[in-house]
C-alpha positions in Angstrom: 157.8 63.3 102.5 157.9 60.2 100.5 154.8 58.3 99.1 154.8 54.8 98.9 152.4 53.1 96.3 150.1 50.2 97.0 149.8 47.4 94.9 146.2 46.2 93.8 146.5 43.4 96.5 147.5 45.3 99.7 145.0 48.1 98.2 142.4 45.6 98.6 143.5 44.0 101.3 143.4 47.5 103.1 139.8 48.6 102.1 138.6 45.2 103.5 139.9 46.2 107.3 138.9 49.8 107.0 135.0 48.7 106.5 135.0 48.1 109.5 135.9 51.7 111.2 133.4 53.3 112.9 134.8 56.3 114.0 137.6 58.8 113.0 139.5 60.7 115.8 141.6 63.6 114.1 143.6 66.5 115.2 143.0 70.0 113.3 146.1 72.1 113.0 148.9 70.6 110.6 146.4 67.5 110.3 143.1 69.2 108.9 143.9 72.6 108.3 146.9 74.1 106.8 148.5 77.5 106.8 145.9 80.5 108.0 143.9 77.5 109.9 142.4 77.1 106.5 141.0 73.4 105.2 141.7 74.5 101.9 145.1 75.0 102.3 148.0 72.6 101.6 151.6 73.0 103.6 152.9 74.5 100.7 150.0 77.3 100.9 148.6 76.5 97.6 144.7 75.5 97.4 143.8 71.7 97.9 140.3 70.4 98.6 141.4 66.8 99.9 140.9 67.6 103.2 137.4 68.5 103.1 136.7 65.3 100.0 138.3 63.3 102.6 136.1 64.4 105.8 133.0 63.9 102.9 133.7 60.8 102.5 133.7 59.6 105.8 130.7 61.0 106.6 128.8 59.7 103.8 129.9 56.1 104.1 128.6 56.6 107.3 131.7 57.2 109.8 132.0 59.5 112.2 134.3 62.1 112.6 135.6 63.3 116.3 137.7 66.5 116.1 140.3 66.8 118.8 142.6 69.4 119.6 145.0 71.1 122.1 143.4 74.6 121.3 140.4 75.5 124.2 136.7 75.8 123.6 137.1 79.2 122.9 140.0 78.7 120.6 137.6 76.5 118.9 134.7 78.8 118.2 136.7 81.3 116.2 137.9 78.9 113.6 134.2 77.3 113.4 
């Protein structure tokens, strides 16, 4: 996949319309967790911790995060 880098200006420009997000809705497999269902690992199975620094930050500039998923409540339980 190919990054695309911001400039300063639409950097700023983003940050101003994200203050005002409330709430993040986010899937959990391929999104949140990688390989194994882990949160700590990328798609190329190596370790990564930007998934849970990402989830942290949220949280503590006060948004909240909604976890959705296709998997059931009991699906659910064993990866919690």
């Amino acid at each position: 996949m190919a990054r695309t880098r911001l400039t300063k200006n639409h950097k700023s420009r983003l940050r101003a319309l994200l203050r005002g997000v409330k709430v993040v809705y986010t899937d959990l497999d391929n999104t949140l967790l990688g390989p194994g269902g882990s949160i700590f690992a990328a798609p190329d199975q190596s370790f990564s911790i930007k998934p849970a620094a990402s989830l942290m930050k949220l949280l503590e500039s006060g948004v909240d995060v909604v976890i959705v998923s296709g998997r059931n409540v009991n699906q659910l339980r064993e990866i919690s």
